[in-house]
DRENDRENVO-995499 format. One record per residue (C-alpha): chain; x, y negated, z negated. Coordinates in steps of 0.1 Angstrom, whole numbers. Example, Ala and Ser with C-alpha at 12.3 -4.5 7.8 and 13.67 -1.06 7.14 Angstrom:
! residues 2
+--------+-------+-------+-------+
| chaine |    xx |    yy |    zz |
+--------+-------+-------+-------+
|      A |   123 |    45 |   -78 |
|      A |   137 |    11 |   -71 |
+--------+-------+-------+-------+
This chain:
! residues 482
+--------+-------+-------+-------+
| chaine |    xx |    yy |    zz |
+--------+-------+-------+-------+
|      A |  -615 |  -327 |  -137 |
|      A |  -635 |  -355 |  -121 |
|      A |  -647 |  -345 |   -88 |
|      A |  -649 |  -371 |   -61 |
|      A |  -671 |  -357 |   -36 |
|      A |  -692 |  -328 |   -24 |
|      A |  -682 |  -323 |    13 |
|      A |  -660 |  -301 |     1 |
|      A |  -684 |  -277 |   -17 |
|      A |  -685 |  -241 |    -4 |
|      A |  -721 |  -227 |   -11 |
|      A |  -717 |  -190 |   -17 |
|      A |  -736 |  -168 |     3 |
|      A |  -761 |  -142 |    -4 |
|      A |  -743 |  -116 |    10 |
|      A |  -710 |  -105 |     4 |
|      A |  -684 |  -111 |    29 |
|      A |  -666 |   -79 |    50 |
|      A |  -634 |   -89 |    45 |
|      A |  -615 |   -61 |    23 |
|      A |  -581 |   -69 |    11 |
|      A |  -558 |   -45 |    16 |
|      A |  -546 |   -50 |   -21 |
|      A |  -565 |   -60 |   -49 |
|      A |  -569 |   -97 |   -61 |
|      A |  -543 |   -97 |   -93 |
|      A |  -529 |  -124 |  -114 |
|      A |  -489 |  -128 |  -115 |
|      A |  -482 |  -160 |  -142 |
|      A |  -445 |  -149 |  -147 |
|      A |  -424 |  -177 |  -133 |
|      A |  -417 |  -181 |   -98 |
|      A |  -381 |  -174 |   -85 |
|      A |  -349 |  -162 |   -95 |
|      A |  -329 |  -188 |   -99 |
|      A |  -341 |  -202 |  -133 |
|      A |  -315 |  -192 |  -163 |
|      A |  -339 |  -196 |  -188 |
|      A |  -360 |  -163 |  -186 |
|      A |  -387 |  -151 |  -211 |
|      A |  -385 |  -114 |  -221 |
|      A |  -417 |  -106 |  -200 |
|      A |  -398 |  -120 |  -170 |
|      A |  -366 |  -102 |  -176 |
|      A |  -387 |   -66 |  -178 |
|      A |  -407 |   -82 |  -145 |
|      A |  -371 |   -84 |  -129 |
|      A |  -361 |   -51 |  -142 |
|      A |  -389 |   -30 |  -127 |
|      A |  -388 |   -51 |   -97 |
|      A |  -353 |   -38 |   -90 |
|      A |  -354 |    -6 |   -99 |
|      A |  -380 |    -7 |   -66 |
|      A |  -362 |   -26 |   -48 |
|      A |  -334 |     0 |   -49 |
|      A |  -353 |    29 |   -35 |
|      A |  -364 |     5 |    -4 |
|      A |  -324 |    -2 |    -1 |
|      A |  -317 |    38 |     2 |
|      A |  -351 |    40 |    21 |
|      A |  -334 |    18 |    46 |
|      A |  -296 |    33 |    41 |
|      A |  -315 |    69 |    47 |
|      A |  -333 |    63 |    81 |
|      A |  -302 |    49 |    93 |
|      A |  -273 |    70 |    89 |
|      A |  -279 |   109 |    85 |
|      A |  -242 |   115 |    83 |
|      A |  -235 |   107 |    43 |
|      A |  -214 |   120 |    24 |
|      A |  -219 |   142 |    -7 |
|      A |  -212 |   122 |   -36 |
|      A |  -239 |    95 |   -15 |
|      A |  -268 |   124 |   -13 |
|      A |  -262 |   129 |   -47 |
|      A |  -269 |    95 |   -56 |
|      A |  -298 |    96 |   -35 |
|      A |  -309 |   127 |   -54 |
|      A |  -305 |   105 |   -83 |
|      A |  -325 |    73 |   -74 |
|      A |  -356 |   101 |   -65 |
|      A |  -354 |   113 |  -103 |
|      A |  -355 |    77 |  -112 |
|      A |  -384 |    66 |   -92 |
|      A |  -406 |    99 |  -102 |
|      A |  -401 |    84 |  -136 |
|      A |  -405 |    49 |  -128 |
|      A |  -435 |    55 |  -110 |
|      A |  -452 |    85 |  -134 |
|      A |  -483 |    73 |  -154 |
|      A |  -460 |    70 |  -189 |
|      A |  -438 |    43 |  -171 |
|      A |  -467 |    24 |  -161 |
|      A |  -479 |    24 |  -197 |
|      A |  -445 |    11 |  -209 |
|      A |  -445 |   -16 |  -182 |
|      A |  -485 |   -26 |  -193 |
|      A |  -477 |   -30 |  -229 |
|      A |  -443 |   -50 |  -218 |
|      A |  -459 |   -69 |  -194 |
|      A |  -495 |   -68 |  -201 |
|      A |  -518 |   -56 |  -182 |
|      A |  -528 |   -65 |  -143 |
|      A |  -555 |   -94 |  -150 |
|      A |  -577 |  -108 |  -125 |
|      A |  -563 |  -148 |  -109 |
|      A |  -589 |  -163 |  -114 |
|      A |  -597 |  -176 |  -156 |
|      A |  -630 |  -160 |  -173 |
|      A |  -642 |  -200 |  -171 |
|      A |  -669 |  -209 |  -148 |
|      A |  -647 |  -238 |  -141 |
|      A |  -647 |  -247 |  -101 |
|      A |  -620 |  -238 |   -80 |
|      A |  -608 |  -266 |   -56 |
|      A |  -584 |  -248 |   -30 |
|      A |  -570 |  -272 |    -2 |
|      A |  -603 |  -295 |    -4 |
|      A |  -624 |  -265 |    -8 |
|      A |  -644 |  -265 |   -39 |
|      A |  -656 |  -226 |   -48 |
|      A |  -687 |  -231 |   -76 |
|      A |  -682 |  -194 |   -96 |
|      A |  -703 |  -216 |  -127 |
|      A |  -738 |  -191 |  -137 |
|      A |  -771 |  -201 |  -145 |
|      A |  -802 |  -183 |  -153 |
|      A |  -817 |  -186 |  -119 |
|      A |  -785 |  -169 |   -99 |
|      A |  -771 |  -146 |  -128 |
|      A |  -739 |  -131 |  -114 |
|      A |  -744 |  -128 |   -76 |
|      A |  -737 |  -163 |   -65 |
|      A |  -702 |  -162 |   -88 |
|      A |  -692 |  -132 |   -70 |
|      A |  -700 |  -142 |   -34 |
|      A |  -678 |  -175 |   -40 |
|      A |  -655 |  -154 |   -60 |
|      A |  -652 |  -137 |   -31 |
|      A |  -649 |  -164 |    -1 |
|      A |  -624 |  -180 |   -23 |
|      A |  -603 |  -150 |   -24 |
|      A |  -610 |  -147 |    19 |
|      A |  -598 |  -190 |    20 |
|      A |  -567 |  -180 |    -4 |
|      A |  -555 |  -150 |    20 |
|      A |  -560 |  -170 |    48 |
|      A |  -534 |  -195 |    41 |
|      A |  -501 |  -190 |    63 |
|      A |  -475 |  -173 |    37 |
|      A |  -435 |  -181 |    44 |
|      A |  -411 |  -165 |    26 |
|      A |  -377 |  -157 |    24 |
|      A |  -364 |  -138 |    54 |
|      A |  -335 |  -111 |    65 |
|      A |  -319 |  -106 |    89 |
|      A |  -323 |  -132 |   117 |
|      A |  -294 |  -151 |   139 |
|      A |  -264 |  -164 |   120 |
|      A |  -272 |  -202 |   110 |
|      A |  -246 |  -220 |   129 |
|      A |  -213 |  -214 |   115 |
|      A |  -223 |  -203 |    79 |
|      A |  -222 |  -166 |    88 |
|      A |  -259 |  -164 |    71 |
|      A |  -289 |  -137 |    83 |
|      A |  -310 |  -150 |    51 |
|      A |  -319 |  -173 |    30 |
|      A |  -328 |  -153 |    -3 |
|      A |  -321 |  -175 |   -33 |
|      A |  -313 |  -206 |   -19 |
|      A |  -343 |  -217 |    12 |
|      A |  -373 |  -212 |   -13 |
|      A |  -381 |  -250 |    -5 |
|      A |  -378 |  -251 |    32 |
|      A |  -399 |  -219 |    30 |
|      A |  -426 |  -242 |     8 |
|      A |  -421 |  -273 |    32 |
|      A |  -432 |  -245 |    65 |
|      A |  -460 |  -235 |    48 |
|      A |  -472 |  -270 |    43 |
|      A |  -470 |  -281 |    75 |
|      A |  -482 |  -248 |    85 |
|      A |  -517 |  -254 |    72 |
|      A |  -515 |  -291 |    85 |
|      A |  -510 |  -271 |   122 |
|      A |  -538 |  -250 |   113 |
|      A |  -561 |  -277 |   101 |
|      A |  -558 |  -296 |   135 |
|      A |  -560 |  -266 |   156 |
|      A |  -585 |  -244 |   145 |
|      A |  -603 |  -265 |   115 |
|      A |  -599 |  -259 |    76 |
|      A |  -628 |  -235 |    82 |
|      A |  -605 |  -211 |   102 |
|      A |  -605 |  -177 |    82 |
|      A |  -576 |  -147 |    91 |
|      A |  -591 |  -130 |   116 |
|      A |  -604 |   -93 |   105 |
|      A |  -604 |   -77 |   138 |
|      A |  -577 |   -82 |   169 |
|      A |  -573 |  -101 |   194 |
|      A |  -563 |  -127 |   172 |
|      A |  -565 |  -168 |   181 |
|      A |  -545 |  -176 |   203 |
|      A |  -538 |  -208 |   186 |
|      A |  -528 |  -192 |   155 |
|      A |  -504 |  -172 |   169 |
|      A |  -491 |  -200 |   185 |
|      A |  -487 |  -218 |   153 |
|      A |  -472 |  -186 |   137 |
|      A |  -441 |  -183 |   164 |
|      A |  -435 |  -222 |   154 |
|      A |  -423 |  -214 |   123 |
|      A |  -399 |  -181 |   134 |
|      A |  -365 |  -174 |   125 |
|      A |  -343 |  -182 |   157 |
|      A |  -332 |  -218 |   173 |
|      A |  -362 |  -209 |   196 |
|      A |  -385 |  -215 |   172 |
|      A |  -393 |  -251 |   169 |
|      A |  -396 |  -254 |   134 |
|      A |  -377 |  -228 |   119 |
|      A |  -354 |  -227 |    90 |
|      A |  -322 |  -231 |   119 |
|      A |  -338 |  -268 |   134 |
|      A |  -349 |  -276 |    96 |
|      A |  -313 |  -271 |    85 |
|      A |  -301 |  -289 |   117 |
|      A |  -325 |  -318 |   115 |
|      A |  -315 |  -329 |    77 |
|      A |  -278 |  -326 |    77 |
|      A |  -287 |  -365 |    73 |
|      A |  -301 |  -358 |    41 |
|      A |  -278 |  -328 |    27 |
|      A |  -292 |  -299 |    40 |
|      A |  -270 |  -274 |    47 |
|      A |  -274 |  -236 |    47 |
|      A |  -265 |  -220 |    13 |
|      A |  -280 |  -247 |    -9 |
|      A |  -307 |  -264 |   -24 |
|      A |  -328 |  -292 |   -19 |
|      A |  -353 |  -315 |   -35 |
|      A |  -391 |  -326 |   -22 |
|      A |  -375 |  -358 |   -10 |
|      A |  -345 |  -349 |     9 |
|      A |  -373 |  -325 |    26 |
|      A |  -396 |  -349 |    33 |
|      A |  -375 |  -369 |    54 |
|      A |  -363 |  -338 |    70 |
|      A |  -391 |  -334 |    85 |
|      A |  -398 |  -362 |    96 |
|      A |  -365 |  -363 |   114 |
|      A |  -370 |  -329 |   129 |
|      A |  -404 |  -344 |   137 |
|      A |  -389 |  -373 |   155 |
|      A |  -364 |  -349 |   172 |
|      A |  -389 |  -327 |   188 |
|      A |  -414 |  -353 |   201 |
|      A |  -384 |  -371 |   218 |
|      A |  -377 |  -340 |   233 |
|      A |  -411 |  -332 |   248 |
|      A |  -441 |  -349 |   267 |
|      A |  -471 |  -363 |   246 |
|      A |  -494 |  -336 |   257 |
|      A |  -476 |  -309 |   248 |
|      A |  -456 |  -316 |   210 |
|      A |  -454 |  -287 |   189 |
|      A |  -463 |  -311 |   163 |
|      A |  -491 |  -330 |   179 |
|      A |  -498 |  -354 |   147 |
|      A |  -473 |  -387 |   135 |
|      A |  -454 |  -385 |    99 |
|      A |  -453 |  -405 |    78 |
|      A |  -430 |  -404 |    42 |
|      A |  -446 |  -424 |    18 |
|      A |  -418 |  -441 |    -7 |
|      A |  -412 |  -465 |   -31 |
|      A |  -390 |  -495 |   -30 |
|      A |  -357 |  -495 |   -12 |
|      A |  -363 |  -459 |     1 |
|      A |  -378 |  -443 |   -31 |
|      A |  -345 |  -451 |   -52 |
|      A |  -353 |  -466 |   -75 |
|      A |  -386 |  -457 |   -84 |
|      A |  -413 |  -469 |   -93 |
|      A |  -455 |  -458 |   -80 |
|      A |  -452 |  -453 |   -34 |
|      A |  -467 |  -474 |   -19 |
|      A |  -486 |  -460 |    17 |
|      A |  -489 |  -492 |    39 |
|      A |  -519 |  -493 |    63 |
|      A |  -498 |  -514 |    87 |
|      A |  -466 |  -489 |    85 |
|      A |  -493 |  -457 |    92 |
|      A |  -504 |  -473 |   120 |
|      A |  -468 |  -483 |   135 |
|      A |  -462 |  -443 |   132 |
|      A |  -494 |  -435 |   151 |
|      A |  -483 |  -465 |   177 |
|      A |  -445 |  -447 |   181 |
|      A |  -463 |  -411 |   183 |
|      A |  -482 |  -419 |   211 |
|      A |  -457 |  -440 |   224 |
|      A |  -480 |  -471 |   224 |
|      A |  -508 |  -454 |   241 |
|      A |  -534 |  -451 |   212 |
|      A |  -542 |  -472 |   183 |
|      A |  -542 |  -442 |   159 |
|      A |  -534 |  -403 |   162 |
|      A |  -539 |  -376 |   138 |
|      A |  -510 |  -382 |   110 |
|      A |  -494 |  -359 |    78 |
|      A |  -487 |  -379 |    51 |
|      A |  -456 |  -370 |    27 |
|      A |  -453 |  -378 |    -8 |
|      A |  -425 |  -373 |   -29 |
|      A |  -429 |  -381 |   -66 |
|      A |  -403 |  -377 |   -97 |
|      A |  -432 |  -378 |  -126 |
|      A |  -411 |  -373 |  -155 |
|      A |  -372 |  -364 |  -168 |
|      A |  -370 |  -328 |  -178 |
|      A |  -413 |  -319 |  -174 |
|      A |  -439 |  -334 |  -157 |
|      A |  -457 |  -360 |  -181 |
|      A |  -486 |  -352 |  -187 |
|      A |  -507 |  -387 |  -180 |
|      A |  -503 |  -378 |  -141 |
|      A |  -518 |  -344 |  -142 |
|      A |  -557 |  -353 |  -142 |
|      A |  -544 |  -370 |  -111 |
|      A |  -526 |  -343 |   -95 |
|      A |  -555 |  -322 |   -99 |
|      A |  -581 |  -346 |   -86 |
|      A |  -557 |  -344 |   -51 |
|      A |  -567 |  -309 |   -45 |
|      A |  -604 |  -326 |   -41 |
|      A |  -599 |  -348 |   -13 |
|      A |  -611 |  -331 |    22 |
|      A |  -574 |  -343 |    37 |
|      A |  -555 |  -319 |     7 |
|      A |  -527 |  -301 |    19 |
|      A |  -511 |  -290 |   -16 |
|      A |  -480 |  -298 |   -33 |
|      A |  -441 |  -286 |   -27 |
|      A |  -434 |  -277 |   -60 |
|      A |  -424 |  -255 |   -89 |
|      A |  -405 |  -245 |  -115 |
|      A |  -371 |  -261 |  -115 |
|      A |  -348 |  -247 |   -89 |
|      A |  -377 |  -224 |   -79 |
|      A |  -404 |  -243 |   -51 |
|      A |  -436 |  -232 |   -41 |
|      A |  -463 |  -236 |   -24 |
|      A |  -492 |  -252 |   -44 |
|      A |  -525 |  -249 |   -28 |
|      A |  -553 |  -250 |   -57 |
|      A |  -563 |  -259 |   -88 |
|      A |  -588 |  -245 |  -114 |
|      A |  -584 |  -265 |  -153 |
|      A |  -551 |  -272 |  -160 |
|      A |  -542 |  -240 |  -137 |
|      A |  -523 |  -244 |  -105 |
|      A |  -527 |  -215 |   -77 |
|      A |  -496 |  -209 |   -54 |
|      A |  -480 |  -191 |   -28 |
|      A |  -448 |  -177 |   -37 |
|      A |  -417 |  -178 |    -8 |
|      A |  -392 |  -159 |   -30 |
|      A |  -407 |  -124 |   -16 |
|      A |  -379 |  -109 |     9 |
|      A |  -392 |   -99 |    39 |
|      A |  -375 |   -84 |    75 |
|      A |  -373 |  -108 |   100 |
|      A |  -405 |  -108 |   121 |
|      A |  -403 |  -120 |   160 |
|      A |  -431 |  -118 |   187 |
|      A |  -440 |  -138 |   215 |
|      A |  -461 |  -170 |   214 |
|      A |  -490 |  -151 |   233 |
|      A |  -493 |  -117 |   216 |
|      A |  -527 |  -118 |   203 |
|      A |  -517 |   -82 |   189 |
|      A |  -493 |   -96 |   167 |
|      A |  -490 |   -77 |   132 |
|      A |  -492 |  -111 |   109 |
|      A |  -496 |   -94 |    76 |
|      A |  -461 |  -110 |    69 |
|      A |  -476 |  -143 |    70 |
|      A |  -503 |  -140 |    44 |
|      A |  -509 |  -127 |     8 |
|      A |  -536 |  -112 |   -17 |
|      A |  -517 |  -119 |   -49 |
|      A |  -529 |  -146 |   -60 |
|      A |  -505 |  -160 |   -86 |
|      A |  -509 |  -192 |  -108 |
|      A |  -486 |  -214 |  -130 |
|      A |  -498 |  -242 |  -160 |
|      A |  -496 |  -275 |  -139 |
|      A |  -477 |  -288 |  -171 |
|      A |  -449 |  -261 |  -164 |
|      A |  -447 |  -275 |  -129 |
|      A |  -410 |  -297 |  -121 |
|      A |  -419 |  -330 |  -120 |
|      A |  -398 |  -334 |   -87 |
|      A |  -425 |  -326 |   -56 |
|      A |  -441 |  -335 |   -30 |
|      A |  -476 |  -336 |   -21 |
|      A |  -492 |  -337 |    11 |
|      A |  -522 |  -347 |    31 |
|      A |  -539 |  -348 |    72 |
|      A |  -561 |  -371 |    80 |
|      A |  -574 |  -362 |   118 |
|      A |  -589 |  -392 |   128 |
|      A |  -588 |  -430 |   117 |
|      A |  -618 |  -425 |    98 |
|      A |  -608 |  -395 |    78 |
|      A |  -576 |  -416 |    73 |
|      A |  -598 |  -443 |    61 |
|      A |  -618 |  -419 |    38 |
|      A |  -587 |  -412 |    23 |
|      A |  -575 |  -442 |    17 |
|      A |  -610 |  -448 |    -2 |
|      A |  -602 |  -416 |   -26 |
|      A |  -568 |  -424 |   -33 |
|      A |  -575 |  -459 |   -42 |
|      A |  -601 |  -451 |   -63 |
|      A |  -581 |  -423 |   -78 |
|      A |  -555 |  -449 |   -86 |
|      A |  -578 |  -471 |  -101 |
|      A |  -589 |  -445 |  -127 |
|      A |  -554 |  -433 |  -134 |
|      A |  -551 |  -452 |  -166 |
|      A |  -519 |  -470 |  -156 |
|      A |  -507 |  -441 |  -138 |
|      A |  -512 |  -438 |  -103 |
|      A |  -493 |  -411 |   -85 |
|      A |  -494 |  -438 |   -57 |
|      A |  -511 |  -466 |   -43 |
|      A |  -529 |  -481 |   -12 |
|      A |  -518 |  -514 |     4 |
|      A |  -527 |  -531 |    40 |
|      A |  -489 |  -539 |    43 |
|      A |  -457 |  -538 |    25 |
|      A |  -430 |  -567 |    26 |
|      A |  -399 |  -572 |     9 |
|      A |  -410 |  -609 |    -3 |
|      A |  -420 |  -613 |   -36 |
|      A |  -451 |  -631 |   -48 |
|      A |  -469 |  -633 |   -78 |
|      A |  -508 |  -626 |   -70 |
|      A |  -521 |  -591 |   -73 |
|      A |  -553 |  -590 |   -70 |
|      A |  -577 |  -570 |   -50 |
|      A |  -595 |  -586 |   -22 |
|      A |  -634 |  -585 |   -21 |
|      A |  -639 |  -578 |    14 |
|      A |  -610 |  -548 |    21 |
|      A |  -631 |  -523 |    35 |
|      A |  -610 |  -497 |    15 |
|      A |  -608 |  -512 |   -18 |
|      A |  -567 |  -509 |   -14 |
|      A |  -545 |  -536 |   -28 |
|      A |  -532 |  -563 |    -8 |
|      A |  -494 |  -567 |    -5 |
|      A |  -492 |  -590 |   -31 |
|      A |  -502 |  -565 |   -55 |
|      A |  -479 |  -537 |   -38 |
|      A |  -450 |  -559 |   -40 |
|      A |  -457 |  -565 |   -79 |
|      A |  -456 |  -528 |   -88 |
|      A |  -424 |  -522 |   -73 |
|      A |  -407 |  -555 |   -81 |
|      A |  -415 |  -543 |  -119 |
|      A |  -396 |  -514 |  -136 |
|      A |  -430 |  -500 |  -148 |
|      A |  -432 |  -469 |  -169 |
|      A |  -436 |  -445 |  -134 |
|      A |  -400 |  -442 |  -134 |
|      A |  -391 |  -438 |  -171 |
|      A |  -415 |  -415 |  -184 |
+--------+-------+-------+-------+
């Protein structure tokens, strides 16, 4: 994977870092979800002894609630115990291992680089630093990993409108994917992408903050209630699924919503957004185009005229093949995770989204939203929060070529010159995509057509003119057939 720059680059420290995880760094490659028909028979054992668990936390629950049961329920409950002493003796566990193979650590054997969010973690050895330097970034890759904010499915909040809903187990996994996106973006701007989970309480105040953004009640400003709410325009409703696209534009509505709502100095989502499409609204296809012109209108309507340029998240939903991704646009994907502006992909396997936040070879690393969890509420300034919810150890990966080609990737750019930086990296990551560019870089975009395409000498960016953007949609290239 060609690398595009070093700022990125996390040297790893000569001494180990304090941070213990309460549970051990352990691969999970079984597919993510539930709601994929086509299992593999390592899956469907993975589902079996995940229910048979689930069951005893069900009568855990039923048990410290009523203590009134009758005798044909303690029986059952006599019966579950037998089941889990079983399930849980050393001979199960064997049975499970040779099923499901045993517990493997995420990360490959390779001395490959990891690139996680913009980070890249250098575990390659060489005479001179034998294992130790490996292990230290081993190690501060695992701290960066835990770190990112974890959504997942939830029980047990409000009713969603009318729908009679306290949950959104096997349908929200992609609004839970989208939060967690724009959870990092929060983070980013707040507290820096050097921000670690705190080990010790208090905890930031800002991150808490950021935290009781993304909570289950109307309250909350971007919870799964005002997500659902905000893309009825774009078929969200409660109960069902929906693409990258769709929940692009959702946010940006909700985006919109919130800032109309609120003065400048205090939005809940202090940066512009900005869905970068193809022609007529991304239906037809065809490589998006991100117009320097329309990024700056969105700064100018953020601010509400009073800056030139404001921090902005950019959106991109892509369709990069029929039934799998093709594989010409995965060196391209993975070259996105080096860019200092990364914020990961919405994606997954097919009818199963998550949250794609690094890369190592042609392996992706994700957080997984299809965990139930209780519903979780405290206040905006409790610094003594229990967050453990909101973040995971597991650190699970899937082949990028398994990955739907229906996503969404996402970038921050803080500042007009990181937004120029990027600009830079994605146009030169377009020009080395063989044909294949996930999307390009124009100074403006016009429904006119014209026939020159060619790059002018003195852009600062090296981006296409309009001319050129124009050409590439006008065309029904390849990007929307393969």
């Amino acid at each position: 994977m060609k690398v595009f720059r070093d700022r990125g680059a996390v040297s790893p420290s000569k001494t180990t870092t304090t941070d213990t995880p309460k549970s051990s760094f352990i691969s999970d490659s079984s597919e993510p979800g539930s709601t994929d028909t086509k299992f593999s028979k390592p899956s469907l054992w993975s589902s079996f002894f995940a229910s048979a668990f689930s069951v005893f936390d069900i009568y855990r629950d039923s048990s410290s609630t009523s203590h009134n049961e009758a005798p044909h329920i303690r029986h059952r409950n006599g019966w579950t115990s037998s089941v889990k002493k079983i399930v849980t003796s050393g001979t199960m566990r064997r049975i499970q291992e040779r099923v499901l193979g045993t517990s493997k650590t995420g990360i490959s054997n390779t001395t490959s680089d990891i690139w996680l969010l913009g980070a890249c973690y250098k575990i390659s050895q060489d005479d001179s630093s034998g294992n130790a330097d490996a292990t230290n970034a081993l190690a501060a890759f695992h701290r960066d990993f835990s770190s990112r904010i974890l959504i997942t499915y939830r029980k047990g909040f409000d009713m969603i409108e009318d729908s009679k809903l306290t949950s959104d187990v096997n349908w929200g996994c992609m609004l839970r994917s989208s939060q967690m996106l724009v959870a990092q973006a929060l983070l980013f701007h707040r507290l820096g992408r050097s921000w670690r989970k705190p080990l010790d309480k208090p905890l930031d105040r800002d991150y808490v903050e950021i935290l009781h953004l993304f909570g289950d009640s109307e309250a909350s400003a971007f919870s799964i209630h005002n997500l659902l709410q905000a893309g009825k325009a774009y078929g969200l409703a409660a109960g069902s699924w929906v693409g990258p696209y769709a929940m692009c534009r959702s946010w940006e509505s909700l985006a919109r919503s919130k800032r109309e709502e609120t003065n400048l100095e205090y939005q809940t989502l202090p940066m512009a957004v900005y869905v970068v499409s193809g022609c007529e609204d991304g239906e037809r296809g065809g490589a998006p185009v991100l117009s320097i012109e329309d990024a700056a209108r969105h700064c100018s309507e953020f601010s509400k005229g009073r800056e030139d340029w404001t921090p902005i998240l950019l959106l991109v939903p892509l369709v990069l093949g029929l039934d799998k991704i093709n594989p010409r646009y995965i060196p391209s994907l993975q070259a996105t995770f080096t860019f200092p502006q990364s914020l990961g992909i919405l994606g997954g396997k097919p009818g199963a989204s998550t949250y794609i936040v690094g890369v190592q070879d042609e392996n992706a690393f994700y957080l997984d939203p299809h965990e139930v969890q209780l519903v979780v509420n405290f206040s905006r300034d409790d610094v003594e929060a229990n967050t453990s919810s909101y973040h995971c150890d597991v650190v699970r990966h899937i082949p990028l070529e398994l990955i739907d080609p229906s996503l969404a990737i996402g970038f921050y750019c803080g500042d007009k010159d990181d937004f120029d930086d990027f600009c830079s990296l994605a146009s030169k990551l377009a020009d080395e995509s063989n044909g294949a560019p996930l999307f390009t870089v124009a100074n403006s975009y016009k429904s006119s057509k014209h026939d020159s395409s060619e790059v002018r000498d003195d852009d600062p960016h090296g981006v296409m003119t309009m001319n050129d953007a124009e050409e590439g949609c006008l065309n029904e290239d390849d990007w929307q057939l393969l």
